[in-house]
C-alpha positions as CSV (number, residue, x, y, z in Angstrom):
1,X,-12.0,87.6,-107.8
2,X,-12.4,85.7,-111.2
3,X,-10.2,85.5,-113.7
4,X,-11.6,86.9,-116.0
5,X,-12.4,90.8,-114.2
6,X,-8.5,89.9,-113.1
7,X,-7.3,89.9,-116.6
8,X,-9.7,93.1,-117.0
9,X,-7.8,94.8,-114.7
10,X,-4.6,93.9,-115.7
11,X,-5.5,94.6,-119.6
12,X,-7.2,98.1,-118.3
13,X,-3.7,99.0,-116.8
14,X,-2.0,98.4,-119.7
15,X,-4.2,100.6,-121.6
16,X,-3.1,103.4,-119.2
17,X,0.1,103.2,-118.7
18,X,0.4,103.0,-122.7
19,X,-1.2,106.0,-122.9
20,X,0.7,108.1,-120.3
21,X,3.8,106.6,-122.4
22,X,1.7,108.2,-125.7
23,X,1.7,111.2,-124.1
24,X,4.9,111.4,-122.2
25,X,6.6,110.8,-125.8
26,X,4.5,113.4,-127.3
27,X,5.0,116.0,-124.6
28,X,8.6,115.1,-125.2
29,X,9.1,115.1,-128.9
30,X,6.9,118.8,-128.8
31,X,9.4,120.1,-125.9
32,X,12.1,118.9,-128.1
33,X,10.9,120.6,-131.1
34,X,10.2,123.8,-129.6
35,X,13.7,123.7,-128.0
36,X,14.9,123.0,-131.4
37,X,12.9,126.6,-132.6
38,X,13.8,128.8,-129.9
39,X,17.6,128.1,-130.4
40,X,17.4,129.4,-134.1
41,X,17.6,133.2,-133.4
42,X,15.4,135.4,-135.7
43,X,16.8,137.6,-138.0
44,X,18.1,141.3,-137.5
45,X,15.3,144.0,-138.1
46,X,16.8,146.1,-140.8
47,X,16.7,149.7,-139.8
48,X,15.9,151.2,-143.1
49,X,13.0,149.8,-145.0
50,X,10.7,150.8,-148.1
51,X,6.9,149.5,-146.3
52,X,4.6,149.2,-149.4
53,X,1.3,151.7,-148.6
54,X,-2.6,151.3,-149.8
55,X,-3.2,153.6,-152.4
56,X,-0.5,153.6,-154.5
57,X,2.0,154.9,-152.2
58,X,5.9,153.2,-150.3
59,X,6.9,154.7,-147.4
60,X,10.9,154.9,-146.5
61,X,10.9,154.7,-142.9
62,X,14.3,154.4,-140.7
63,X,13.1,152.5,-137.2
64,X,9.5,152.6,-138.0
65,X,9.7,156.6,-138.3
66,X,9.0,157.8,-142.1
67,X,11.6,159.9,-143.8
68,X,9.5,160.3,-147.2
69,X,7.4,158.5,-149.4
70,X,6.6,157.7,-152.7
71,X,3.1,158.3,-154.7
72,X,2.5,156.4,-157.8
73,X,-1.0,155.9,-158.6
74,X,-2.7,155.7,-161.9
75,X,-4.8,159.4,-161.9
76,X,-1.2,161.0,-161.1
77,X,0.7,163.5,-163.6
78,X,3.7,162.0,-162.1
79,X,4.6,160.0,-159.9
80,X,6.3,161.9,-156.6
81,X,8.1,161.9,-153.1
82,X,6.2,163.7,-150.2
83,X,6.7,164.5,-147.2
84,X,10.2,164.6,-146.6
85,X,11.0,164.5,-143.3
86,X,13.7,166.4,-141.5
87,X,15.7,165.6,-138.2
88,X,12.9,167.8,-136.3
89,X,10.0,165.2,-137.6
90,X,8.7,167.7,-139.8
91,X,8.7,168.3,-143.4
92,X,11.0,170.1,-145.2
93,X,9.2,170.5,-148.5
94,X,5.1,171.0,-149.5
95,X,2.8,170.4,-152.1
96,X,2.1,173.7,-154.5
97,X,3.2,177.7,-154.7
98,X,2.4,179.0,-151.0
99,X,1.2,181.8,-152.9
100,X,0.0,180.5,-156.5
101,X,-1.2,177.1,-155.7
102,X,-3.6,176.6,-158.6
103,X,-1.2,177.3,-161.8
104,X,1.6,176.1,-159.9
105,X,-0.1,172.3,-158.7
106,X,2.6,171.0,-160.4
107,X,4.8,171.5,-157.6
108,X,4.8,168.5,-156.2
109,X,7.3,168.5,-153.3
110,X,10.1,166.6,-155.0
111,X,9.2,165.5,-158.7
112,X,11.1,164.9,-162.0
113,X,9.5,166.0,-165.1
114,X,10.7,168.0,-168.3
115,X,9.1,170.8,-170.5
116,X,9.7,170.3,-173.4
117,X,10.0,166.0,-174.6
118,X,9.6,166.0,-178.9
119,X,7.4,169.5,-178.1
120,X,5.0,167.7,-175.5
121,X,5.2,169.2,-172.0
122,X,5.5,166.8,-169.1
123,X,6.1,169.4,-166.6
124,X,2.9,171.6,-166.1
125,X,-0.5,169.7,-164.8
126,X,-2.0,171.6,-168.2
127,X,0.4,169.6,-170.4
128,X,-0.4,167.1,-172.6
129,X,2.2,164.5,-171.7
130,X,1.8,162.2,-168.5
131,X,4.6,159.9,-166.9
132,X,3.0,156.9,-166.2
133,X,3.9,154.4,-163.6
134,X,4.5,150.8,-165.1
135,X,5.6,148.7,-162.4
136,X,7.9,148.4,-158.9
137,X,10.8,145.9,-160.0
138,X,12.3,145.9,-156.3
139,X,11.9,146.5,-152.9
140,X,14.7,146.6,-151.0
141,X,15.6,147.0,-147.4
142,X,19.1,147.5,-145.4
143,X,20.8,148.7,-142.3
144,X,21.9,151.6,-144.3
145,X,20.0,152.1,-147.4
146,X,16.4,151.3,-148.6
147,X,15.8,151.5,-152.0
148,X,12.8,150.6,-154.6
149,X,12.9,150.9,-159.1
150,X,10.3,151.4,-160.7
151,X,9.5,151.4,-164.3
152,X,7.7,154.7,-166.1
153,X,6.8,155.2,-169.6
154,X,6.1,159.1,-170.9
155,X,2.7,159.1,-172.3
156,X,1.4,161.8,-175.0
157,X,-2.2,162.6,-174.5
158,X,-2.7,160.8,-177.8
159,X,-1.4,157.3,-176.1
160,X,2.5,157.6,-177.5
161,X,4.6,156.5,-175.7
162,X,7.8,158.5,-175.9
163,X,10.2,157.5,-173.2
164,X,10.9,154.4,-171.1
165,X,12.0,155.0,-167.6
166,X,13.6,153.0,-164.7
167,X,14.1,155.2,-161.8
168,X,15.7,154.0,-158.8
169,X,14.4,155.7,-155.3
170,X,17.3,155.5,-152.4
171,X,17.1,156.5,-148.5
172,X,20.7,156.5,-146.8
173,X,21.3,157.4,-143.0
174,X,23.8,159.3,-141.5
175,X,24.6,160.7,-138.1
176,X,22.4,162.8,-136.0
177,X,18.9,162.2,-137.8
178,X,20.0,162.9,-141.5
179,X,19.7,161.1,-144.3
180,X,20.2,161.3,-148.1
181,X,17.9,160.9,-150.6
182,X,19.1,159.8,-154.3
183,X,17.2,159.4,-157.2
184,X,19.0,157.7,-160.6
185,X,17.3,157.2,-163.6
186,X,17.9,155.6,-166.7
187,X,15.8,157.1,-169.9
188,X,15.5,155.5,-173.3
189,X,13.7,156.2,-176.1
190,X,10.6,154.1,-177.4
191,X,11.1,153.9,-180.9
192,X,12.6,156.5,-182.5
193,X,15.3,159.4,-181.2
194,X,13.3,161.8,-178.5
195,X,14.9,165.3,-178.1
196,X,14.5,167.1,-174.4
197,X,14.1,170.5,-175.9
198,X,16.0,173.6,-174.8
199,X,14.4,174.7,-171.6
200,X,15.2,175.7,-167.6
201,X,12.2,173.3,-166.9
202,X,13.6,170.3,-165.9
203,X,14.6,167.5,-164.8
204,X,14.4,167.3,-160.8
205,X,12.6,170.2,-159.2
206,X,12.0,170.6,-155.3
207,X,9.0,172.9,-153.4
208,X,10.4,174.0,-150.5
209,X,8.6,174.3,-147.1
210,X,6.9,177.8,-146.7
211,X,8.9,179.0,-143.8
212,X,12.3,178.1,-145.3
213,X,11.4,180.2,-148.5
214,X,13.5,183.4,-148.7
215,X,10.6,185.3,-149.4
216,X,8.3,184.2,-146.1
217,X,10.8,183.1,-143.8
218,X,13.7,184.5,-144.1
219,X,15.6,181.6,-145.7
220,X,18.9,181.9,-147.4
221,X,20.0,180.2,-150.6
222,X,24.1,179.1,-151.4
223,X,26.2,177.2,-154.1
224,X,29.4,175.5,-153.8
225,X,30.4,178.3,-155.9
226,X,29.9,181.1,-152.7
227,X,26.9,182.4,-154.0
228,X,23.7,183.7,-152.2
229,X,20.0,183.5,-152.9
230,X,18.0,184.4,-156.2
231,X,20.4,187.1,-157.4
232,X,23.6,185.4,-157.0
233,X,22.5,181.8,-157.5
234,X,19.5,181.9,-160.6
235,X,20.9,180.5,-164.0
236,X,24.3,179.9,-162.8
237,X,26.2,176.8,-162.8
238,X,27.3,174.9,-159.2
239,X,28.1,171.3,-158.0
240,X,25.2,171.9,-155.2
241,X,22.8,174.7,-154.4
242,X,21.3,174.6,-150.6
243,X,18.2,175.8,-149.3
244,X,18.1,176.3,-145.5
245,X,15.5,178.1,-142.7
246,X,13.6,178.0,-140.0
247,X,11.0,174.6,-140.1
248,X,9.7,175.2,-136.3
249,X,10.8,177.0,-133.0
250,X,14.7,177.9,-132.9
251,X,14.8,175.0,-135.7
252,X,16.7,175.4,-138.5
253,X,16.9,172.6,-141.2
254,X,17.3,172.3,-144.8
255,X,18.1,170.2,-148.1
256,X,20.8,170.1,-150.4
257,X,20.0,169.6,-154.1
258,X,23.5,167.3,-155.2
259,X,24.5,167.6,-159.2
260,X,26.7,164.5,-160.4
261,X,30.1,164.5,-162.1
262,X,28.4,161.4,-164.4
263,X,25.7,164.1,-165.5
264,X,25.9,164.6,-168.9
265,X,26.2,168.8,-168.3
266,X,27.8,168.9,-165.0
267,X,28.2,171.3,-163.1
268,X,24.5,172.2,-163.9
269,X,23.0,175.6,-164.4
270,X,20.1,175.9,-161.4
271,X,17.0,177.2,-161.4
272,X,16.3,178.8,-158.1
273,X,13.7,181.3,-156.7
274,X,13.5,183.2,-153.2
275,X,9.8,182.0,-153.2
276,X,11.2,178.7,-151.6
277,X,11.3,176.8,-155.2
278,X,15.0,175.0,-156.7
279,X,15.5,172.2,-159.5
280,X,18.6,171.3,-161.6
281,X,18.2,172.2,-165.1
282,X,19.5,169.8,-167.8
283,X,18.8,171.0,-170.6
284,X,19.3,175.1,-170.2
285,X,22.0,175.5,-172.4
286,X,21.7,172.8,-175.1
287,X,19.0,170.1,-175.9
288,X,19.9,166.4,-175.7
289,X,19.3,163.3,-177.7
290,X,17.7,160.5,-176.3
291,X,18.1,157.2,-178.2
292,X,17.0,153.7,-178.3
293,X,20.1,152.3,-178.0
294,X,22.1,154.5,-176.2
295,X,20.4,155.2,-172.8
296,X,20.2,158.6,-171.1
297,X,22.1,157.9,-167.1
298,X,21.1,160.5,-165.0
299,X,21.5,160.8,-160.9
300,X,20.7,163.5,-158.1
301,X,20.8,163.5,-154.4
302,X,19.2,165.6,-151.6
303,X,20.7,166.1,-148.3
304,X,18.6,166.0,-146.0
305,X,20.0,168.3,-142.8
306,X,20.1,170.4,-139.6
307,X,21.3,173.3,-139.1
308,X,22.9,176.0,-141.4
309,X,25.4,173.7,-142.6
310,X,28.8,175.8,-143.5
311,X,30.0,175.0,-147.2
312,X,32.8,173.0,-146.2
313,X,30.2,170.3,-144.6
314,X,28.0,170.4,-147.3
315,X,31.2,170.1,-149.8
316,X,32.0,166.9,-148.0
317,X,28.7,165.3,-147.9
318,X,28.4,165.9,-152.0
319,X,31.9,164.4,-152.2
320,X,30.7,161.4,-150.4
321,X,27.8,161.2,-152.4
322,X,29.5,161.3,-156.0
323,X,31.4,157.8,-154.8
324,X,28.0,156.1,-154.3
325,X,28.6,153.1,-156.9
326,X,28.1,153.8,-160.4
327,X,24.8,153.9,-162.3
328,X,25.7,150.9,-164.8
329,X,26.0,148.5,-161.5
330,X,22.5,149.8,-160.4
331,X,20.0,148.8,-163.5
């Protein structure tokens, strides 16, 4: 054998072997790495969570299962929440009059609007004022809560605006497949002092599901004052008024409607009718100023529940809800 096919040998060996070392190391350092990876454990899934939507829309969903969601698009009167879902997976409010769906379109499921804003009506579909959605500030998700703020401005048909709004949207989870739903807002004016006129129209209203309705299913209507339905309960003044019936099979379910001590005319008077409608009036005895400077703090709640819950239950779930934290630490 010649030298030289000897030394081609040898040289062709080395080449090898260096590259199984190449390898080796490589197969090593990528084992190493992905060792590395798999001991950083991934983060908890939070359980409640605000899942932005096409069209416009954010969907609260505990575990992947909606409990309501939030419409915001640009040809919108208003922005509003629809459907919201009760422990039984089916909604516990609808879109229009069961009966009058054309004059009352405005009906949006849960919506927040006013009659009377400087004389322009923001509450029927025939009005000539429009709240406009700005912008979502924040998403936020959490084991307990999810929660997004937006920004509104209240248009006049002419292009005024009157009104600058930051509305905070909340989903909160308790036992047994209920949940809480609160909605703060924080109004100032645009430029000069706005006056939310005198009026039973307004602020938070609430559609309820046909079949809960006194009227077509037999529902049934109470205040934390002991009152029942439209004759006991219309134009009078409660911490709560809930609205309660039958949502499928042997299922009874129904929602809450929570006033807040921070309110500026708490308890409010409600406005309530056995044709399945409710909505906390702010302005029904007085109008109130809105001012540049010195912002308008509102906040509601809906509790979400099975059941015919006695008053004492519901009592202790609105109690619970007025020591949510305060507005000021929200916006």
């Amino acid at each position: 054998m010649s030298i030289r096919y000897q030394k081609g040998i040898i040289m062709g060996a080395g080449w090898f072997v260096g590259r199984v070392l190449a390898v080796g190391f490589c197969v090593c350092v990528g084992a190493c790495g992905l060792a590395a990876q798999e001991v950083q454990k991934p983060k908890p899934v939070p359980h409640i969570q605000v899942i932005p939507m096409p069209y416009d829309q954010a969907s609260f969903q505990r575990d992947g299962v909606e409990l309501t969601r939030y419409h915001f698009g640009p040809g919108l009167h208003r922005p509003f929440l629809f459907p919201v879902i009760g422990p039984s997976g089916v909604s516990l409010t609808r879109m229009g009059h069961p009966h009058d769906p054309e004059s009352h379109s405005h009906h949006n499921s849960v919506w927040i609007s006013h009659f009377d804003v400087d004389g322009t009506d923001f509450w029927g579909d025939r009005g000539k004022g429009t709240i406009r959605h700005k912008r979502i500030v924040e998403y936020a998700d959490g084991d307990e809560c999810a929660s997004l703020i937006a920004e509104n401005e209240w248009v006049r048909d002419d292009g005024k605006v009157l009104l600058l709004e930051t509305r905070r949207v909340a989903t909160i989870t308790l036992p047994d497949s209920e949940w809480l739903l609160t909605v703060d807002m924080e109004f100032r004016a645009k430029d000069q002092t706005v006056t939310l006129g005198k009026t039973p129209f307004g602020l938070i209203g609430v559609r309820m599901a046909k079949t809960i309705g006194v009227n077509d299913g037999g529902g049934t209507i109470r205040n934390s004052e002991g009152a029942v339905n439209e004759k006991e309960v219309l134009w009078k003044q409660a911490r709560w008024v809930d609205y309660s019936g039958i949502i499928a099979n042997e299922k009874i379910e129904g929602i809450t409607l929570f006033d807040h001590p921070d309110n500026p005319n708490f308890p409010t008077y409600f406005h309530i009718r056995n044709d399945g409608w409710m909505g906390a009036s702010l302005t029904f005895d007085s109008p109130r100023k809105v001012e540049s400077d010195k912002p308008l703090h509102l906040r509601y709640g809906l509790y979400v529940h099975s059941g015919m819950k006695s008053h004492d239950a519901i009592e202790a779930k609105w109690k619970k809800f007025t020591e949510i934290k305060t507005l000021e630490n929200i916006f």
